[in-house]
C-alpha positions as CSV (number, residue, x, y, z in Angstrom):
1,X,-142.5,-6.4,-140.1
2,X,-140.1,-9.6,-140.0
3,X,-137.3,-8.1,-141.1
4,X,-137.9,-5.5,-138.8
5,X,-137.9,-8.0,-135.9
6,X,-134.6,-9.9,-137.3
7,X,-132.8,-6.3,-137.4
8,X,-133.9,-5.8,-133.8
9,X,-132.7,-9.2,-133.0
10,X,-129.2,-9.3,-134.2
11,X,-128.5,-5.4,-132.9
12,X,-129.7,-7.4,-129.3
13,X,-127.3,-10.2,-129.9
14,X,-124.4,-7.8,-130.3
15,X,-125.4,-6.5,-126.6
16,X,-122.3,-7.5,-124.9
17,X,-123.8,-8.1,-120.8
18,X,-121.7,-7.8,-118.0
19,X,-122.1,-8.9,-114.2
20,X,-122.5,-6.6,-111.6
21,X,-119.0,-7.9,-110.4
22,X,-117.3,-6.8,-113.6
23,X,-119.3,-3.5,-113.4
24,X,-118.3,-3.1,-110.3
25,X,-114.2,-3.5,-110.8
26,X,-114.6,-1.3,-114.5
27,X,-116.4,1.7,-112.1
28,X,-113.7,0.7,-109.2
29,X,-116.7,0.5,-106.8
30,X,-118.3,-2.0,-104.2
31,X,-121.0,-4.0,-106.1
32,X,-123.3,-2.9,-103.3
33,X,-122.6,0.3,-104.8
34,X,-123.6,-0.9,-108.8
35,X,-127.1,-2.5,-106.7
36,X,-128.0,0.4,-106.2
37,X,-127.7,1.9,-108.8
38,X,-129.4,-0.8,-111.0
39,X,-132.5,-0.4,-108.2
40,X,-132.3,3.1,-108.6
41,X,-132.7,2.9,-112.2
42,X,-129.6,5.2,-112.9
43,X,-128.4,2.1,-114.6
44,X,-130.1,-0.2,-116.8
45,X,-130.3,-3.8,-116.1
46,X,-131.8,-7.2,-117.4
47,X,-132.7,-9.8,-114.5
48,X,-131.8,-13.3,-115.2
49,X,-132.9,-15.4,-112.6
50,X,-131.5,-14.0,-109.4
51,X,-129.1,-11.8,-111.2
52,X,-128.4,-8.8,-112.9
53,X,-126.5,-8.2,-116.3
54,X,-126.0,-4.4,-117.2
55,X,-125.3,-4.2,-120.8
56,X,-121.6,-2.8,-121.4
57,X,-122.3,0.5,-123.3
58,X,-124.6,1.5,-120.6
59,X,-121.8,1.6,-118.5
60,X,-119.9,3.6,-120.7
61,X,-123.0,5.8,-121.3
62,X,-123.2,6.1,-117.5
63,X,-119.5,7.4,-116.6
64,X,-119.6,9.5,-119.6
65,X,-122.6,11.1,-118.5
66,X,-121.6,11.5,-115.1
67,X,-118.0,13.6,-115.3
68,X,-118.0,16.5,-113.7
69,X,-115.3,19.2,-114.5
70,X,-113.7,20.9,-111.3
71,X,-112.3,24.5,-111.3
């Protein structure tokens, strides 16, 4: 089981977190707009303190997911 908890604990430590400011300018969005969606739980978030970090490949998991092809 230790090695199982070290393997989970350096995948976590290549997590690369952003702010919700940064996820805000990458989406070109208000940061009101990233809130919400971090309290919607369309995207996942840590809390530190007072803050939110949303790790970077749930961003790109997020716009990914969310194209929509027009006619």
């Amino acid at each position: 089981m230790a090695g199982k908890d070290r393997a989970a604990g350096a995948a976590l430590g290549e997590v690369r977190f952003l702010t919700v400011a940064e996820v805000a300018s990458i989406m070109r969005v208000s940061k009101m707009t990233v809130y919400r969606l971090v309290h919607n739980g369309d995207l996942p978030a840590v809390r530190v303190g007072r803050s939110f970090r949303v790790p970077e490949q749930a961003v790109h998991d997020y716009l990914r997911d969310s194209f929509v092809e027009t006619a």
